[in-house]
PDBQT receptor file of N, H, CA, C and O in Angstrom, charges set to zero:
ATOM      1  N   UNK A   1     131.121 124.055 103.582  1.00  0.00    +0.000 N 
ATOM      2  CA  UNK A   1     130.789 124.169 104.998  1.00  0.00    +0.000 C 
ATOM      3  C   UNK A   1     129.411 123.553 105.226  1.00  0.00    +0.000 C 
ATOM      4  O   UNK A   1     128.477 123.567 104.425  1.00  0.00    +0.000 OA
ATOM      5  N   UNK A   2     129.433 122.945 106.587  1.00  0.00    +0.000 N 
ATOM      6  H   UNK A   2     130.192 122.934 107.238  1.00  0.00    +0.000 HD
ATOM      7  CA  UNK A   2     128.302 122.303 106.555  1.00  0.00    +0.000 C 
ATOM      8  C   UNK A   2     127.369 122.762 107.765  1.00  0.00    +0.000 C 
ATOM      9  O   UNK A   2     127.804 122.669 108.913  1.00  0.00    +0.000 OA
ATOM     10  N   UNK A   3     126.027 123.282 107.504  1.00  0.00    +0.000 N 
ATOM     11  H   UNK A   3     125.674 123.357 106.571  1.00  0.00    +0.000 HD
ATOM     12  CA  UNK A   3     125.467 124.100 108.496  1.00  0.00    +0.000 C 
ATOM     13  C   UNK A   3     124.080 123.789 108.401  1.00  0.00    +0.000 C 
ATOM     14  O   UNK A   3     123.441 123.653 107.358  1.00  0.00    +0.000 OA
ATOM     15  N   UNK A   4     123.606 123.673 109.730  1.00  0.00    +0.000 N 
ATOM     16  H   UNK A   4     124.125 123.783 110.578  1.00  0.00    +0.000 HD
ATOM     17  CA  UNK A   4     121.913 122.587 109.752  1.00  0.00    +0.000 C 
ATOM     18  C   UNK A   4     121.137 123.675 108.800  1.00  0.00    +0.000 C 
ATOM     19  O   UNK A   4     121.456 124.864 108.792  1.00  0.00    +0.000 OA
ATOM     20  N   UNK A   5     120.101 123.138 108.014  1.00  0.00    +0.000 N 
ATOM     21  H   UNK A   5     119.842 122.172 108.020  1.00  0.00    +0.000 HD
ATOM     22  CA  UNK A   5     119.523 123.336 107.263  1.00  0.00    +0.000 C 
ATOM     23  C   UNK A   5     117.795 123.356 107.476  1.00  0.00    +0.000 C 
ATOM     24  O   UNK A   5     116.967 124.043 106.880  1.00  0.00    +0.000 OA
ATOM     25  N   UNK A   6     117.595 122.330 108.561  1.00  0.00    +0.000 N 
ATOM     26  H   UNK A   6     118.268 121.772 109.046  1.00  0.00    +0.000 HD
ATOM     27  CA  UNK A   6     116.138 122.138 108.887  1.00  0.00    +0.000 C 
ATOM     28  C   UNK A   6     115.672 121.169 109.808  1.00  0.00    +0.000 C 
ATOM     29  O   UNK A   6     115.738 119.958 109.595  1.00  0.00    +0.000 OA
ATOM     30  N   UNK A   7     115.023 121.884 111.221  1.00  0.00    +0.000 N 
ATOM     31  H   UNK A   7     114.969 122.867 111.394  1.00  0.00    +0.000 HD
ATOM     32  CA  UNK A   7     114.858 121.041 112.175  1.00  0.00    +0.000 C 
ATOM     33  C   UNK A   7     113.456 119.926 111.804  1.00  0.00    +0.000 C 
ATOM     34  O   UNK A   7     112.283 120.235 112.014  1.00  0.00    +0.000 OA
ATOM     35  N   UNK A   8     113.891 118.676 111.250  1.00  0.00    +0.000 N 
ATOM     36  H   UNK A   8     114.844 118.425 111.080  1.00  0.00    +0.000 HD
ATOM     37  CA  UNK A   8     113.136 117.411 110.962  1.00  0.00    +0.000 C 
ATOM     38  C   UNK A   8     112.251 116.424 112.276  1.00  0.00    +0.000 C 
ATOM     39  O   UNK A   8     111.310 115.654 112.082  1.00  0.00    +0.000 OA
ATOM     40  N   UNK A   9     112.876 116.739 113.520  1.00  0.00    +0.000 N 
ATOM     41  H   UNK A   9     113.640 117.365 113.677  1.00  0.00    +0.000 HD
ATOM     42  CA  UNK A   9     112.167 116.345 114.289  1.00  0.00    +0.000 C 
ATOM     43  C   UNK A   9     112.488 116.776 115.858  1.00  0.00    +0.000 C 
ATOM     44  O   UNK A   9     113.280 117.713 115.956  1.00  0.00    +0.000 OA
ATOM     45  N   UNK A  10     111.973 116.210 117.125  1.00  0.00    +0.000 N 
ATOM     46  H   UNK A  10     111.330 115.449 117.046  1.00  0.00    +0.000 HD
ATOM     47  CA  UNK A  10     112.362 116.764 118.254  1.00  0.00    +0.000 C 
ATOM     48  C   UNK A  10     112.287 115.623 119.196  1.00  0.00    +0.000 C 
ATOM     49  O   UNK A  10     111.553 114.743 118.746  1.00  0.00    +0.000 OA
ATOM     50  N   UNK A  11     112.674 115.409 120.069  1.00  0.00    +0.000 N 
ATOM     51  H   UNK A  11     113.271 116.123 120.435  1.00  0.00    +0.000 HD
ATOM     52  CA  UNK A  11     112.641 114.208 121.218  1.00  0.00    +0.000 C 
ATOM     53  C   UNK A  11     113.104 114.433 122.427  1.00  0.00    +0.000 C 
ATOM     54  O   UNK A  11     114.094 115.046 122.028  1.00  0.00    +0.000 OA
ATOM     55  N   UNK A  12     113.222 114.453 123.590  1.00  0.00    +0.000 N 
ATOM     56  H   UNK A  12     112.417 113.955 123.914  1.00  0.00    +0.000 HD
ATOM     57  CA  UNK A  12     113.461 114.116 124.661  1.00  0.00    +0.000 C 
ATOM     58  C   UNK A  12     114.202 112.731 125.198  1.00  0.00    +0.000 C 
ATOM     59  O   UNK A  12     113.575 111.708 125.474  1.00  0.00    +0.000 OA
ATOM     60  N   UNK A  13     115.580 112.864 125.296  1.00  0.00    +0.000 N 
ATOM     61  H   UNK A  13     116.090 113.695 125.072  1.00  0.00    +0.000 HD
ATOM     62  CA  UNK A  13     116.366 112.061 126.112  1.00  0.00    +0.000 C 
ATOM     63  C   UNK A  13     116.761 111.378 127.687  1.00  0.00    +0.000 C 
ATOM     64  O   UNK A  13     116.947 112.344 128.427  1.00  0.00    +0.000 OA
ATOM     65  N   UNK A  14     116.870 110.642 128.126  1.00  0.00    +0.000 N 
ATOM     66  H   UNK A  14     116.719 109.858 127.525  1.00  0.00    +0.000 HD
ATOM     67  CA  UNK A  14     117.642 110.820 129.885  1.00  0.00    +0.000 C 
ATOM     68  C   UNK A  14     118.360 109.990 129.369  1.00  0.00    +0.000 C 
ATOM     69  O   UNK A  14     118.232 108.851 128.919  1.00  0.00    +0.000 OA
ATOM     70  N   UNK A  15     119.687 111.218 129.580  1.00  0.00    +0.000 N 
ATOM     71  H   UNK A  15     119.791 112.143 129.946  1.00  0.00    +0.000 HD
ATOM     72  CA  UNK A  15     121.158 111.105 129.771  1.00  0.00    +0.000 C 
ATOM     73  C   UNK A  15     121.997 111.483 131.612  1.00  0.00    +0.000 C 
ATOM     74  O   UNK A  15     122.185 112.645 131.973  1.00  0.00    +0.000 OA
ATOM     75  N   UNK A  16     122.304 110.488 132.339  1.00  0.00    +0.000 N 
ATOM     76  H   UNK A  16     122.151 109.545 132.045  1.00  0.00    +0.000 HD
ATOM     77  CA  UNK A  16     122.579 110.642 133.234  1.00  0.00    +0.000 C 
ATOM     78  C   UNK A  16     121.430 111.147 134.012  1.00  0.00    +0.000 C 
ATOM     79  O   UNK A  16     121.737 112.224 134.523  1.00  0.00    +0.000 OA
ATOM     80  N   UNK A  17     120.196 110.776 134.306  1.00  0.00    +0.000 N 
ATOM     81  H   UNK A  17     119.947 109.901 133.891  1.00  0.00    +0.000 HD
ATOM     82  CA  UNK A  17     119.238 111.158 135.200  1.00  0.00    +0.000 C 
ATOM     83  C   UNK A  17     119.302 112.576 134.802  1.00  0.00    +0.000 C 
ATOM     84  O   UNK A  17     119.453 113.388 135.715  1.00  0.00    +0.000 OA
ATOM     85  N   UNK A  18     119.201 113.072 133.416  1.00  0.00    +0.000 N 
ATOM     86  H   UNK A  18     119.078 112.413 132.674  1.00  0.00    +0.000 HD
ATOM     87  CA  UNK A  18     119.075 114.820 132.861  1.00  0.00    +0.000 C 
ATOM     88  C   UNK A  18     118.168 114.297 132.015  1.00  0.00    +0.000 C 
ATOM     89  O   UNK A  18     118.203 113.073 131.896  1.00  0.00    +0.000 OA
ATOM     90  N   UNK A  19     117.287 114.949 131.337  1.00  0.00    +0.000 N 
ATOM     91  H   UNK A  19     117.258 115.944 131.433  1.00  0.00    +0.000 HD
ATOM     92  CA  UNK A  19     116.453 115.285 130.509  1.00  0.00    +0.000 C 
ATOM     93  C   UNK A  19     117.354 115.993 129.277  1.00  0.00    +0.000 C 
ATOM     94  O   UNK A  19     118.226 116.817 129.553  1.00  0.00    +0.000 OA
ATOM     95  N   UNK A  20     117.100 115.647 128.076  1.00  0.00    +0.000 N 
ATOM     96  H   UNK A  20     116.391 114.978 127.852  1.00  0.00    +0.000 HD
ATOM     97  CA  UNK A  20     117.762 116.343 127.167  1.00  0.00    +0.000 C 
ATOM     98  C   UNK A  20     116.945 116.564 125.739  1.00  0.00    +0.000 C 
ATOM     99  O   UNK A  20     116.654 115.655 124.962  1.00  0.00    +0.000 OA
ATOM    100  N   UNK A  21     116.678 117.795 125.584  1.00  0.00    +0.000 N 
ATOM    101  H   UNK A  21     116.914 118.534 126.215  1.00  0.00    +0.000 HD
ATOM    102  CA  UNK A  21     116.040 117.936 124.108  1.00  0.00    +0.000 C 
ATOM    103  C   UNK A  21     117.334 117.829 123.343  1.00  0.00    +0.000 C 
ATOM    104  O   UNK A  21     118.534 118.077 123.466  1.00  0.00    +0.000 OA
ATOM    105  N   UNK A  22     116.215 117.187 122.245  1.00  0.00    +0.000 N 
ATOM    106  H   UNK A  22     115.240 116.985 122.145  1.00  0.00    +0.000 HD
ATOM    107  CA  UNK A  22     117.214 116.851 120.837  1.00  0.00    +0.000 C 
ATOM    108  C   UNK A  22     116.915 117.372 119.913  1.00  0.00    +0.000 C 
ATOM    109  O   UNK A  22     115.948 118.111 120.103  1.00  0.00    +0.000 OA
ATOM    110  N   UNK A  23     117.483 117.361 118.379  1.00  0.00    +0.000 N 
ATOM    111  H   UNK A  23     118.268 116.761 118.225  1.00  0.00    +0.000 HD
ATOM    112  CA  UNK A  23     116.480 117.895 117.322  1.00  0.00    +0.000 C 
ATOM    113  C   UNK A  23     117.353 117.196 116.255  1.00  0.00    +0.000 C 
ATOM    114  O   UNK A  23     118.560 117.074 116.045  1.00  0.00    +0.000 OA
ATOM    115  N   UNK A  24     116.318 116.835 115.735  1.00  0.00    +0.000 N 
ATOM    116  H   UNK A  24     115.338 116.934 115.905  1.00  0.00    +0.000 HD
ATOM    117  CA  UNK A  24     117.137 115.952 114.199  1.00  0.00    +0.000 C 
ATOM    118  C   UNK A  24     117.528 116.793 113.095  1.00  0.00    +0.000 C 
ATOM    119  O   UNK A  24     116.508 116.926 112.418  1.00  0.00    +0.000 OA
ATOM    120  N   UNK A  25     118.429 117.399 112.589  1.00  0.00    +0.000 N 
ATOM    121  H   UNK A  25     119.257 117.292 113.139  1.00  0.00    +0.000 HD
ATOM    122  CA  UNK A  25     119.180 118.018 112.150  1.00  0.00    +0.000 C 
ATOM    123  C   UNK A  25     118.898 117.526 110.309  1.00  0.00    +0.000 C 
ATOM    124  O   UNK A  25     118.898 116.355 109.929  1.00  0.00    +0.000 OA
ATOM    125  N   UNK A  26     118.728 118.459 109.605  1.00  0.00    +0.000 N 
ATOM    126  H   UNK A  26     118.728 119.410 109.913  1.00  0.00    +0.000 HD
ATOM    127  CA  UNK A  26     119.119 118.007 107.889  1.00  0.00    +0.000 C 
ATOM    128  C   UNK A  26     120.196 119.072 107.767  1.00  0.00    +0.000 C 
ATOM    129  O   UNK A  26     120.128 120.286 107.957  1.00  0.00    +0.000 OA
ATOM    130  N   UNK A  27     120.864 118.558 107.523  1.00  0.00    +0.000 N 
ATOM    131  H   UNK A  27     120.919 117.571 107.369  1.00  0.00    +0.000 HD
ATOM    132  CA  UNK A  27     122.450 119.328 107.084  1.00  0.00    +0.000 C 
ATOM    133  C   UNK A  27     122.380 119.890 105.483  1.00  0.00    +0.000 C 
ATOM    134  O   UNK A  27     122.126 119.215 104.484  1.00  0.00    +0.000 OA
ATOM    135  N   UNK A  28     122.644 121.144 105.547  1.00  0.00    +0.000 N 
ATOM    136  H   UNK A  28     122.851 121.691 106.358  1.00  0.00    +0.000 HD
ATOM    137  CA  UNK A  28     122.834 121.796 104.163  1.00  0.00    +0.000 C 
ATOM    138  C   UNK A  28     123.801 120.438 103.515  1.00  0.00    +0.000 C 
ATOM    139  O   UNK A  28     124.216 119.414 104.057  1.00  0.00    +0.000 OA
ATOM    140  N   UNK A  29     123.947 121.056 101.880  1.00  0.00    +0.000 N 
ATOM    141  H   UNK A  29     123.610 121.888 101.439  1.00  0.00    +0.000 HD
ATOM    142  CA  UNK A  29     124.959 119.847 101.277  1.00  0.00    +0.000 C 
ATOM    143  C   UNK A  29     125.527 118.777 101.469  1.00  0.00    +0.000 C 
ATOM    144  O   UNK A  29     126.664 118.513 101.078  1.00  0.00    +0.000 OA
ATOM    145  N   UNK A  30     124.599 117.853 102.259  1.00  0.00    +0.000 N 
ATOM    146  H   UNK A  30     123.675 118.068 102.576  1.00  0.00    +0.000 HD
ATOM    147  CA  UNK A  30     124.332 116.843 102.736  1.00  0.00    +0.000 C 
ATOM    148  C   UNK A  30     122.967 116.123 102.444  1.00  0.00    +0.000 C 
ATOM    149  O   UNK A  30     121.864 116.591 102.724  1.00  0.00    +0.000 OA
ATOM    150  N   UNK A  31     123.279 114.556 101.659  1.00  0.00    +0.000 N 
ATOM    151  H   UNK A  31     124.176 114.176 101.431  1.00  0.00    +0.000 HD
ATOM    152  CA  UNK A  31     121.440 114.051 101.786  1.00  0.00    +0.000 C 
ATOM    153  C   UNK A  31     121.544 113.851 102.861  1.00  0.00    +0.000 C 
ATOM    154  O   UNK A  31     122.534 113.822 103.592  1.00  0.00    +0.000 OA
ATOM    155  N   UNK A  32     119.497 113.544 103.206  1.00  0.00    +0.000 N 
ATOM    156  H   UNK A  32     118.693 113.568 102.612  1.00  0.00    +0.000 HD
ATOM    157  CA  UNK A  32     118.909 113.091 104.336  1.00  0.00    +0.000 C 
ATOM    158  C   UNK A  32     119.265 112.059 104.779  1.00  0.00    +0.000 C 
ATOM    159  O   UNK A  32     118.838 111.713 105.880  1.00  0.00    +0.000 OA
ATOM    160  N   UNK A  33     120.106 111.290 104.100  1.00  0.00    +0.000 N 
ATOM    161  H   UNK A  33     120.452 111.571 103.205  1.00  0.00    +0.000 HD
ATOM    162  CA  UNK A  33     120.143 109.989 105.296  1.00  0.00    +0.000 C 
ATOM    163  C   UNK A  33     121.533 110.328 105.930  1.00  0.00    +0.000 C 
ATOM    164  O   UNK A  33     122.028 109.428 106.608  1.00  0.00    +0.000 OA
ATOM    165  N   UNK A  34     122.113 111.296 105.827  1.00  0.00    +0.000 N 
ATOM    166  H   UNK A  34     121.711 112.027 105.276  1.00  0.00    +0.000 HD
ATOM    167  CA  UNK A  34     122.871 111.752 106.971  1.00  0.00    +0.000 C 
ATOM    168  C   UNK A  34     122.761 112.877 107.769  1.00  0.00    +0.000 C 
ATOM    169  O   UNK A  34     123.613 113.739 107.983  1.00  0.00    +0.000 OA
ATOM    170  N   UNK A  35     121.400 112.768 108.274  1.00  0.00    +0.000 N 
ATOM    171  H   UNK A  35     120.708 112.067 108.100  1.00  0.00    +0.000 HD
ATOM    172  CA  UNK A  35     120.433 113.566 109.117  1.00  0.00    +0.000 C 
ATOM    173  C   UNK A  35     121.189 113.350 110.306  1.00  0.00    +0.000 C 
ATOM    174  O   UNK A  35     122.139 112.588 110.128  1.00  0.00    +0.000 OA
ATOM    175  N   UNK A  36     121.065 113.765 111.399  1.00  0.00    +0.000 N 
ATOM    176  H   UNK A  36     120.293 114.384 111.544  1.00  0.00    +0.000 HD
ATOM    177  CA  UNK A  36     121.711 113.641 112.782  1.00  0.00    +0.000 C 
ATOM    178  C   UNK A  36     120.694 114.063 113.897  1.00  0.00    +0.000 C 
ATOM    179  O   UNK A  36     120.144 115.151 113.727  1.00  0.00    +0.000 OA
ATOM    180  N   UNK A  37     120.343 113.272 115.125  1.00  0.00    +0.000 N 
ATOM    181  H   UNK A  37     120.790 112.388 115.263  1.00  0.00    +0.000 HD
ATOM    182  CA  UNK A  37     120.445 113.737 116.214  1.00  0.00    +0.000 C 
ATOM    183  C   UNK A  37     121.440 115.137 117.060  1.00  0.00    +0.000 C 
ATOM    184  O   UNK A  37     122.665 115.048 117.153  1.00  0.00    +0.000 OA
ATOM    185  N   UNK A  38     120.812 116.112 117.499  1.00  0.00    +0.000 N 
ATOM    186  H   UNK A  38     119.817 116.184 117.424  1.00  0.00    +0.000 HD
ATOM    187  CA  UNK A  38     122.210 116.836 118.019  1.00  0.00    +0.000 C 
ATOM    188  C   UNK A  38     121.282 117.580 119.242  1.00  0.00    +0.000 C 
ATOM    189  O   UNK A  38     120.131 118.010 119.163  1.00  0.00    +0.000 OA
ATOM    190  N   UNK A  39     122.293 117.568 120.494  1.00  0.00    +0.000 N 
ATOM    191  H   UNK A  39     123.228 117.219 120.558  1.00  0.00    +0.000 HD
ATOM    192  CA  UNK A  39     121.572 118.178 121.577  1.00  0.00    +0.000 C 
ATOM    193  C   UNK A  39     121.310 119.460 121.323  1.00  0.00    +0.000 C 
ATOM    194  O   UNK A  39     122.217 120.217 120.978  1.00  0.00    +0.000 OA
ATOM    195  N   UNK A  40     119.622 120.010 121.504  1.00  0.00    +0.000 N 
ATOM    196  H   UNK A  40     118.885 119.395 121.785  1.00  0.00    +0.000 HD
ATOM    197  CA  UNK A  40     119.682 121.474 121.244  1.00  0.00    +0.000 C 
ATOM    198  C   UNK A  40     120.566 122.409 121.559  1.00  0.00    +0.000 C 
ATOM    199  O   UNK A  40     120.928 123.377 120.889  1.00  0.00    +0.000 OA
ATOM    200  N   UNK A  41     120.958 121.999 122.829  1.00  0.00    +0.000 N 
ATOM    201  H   UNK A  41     120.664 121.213 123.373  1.00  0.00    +0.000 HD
ATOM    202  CA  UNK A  41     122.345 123.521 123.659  1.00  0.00    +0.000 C 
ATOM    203  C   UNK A  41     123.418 123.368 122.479  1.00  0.00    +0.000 C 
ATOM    204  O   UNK A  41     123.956 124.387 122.044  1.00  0.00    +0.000 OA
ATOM    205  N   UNK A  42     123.657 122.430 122.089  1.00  0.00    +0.000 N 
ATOM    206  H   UNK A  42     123.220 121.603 122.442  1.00  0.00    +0.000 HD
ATOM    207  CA  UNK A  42     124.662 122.183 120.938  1.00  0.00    +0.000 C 
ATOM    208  C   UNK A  42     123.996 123.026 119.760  1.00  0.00    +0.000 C 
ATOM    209  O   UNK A  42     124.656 124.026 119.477  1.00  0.00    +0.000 OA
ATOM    210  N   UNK A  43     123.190 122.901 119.239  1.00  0.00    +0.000 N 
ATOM    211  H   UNK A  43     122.654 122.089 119.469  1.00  0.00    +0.000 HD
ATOM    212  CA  UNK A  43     122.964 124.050 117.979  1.00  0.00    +0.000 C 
ATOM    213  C   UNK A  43     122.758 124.946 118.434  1.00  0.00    +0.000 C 
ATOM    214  O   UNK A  43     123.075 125.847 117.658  1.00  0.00    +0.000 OA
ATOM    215  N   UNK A  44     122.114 125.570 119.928  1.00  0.00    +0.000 N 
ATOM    216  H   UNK A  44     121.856 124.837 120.559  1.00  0.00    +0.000 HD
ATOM    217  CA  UNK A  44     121.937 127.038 120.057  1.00  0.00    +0.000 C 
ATOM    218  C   UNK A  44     122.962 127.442 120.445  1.00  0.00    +0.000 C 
ATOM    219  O   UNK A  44     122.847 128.612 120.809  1.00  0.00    +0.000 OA
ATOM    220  N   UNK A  45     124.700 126.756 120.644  1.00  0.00    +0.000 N 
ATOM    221  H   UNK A  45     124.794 125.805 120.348  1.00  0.00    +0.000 HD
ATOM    222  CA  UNK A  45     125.690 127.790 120.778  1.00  0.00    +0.000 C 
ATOM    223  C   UNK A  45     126.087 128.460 119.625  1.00  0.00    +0.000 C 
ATOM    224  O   UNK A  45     126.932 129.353 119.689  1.00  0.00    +0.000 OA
TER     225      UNK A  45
């Protein structure tokens, strides 16, 4: 199972005239270079 492991960075998006925090994701049992972008509302569900 694969479950974020450690927020690596943070940014601010405009998607459709919205503002969107991001957070770069390190995925448990996963290397870093398949780190991910993911919208915060998306990891805080």
């Amino acid at each position: 199972m694969v479950q974020p492991e450690k927020i690596l960075n943070q940014r601010t998006i405009l998607r459709n005239d919205q503002h969107i925090s991001q957070v770069f994701i390190k995925w448990s049992n996963l290397p870093s270079v398949d780190s991910t972008w993911e919208d915060l509302t998306f990891i805080q569900a």
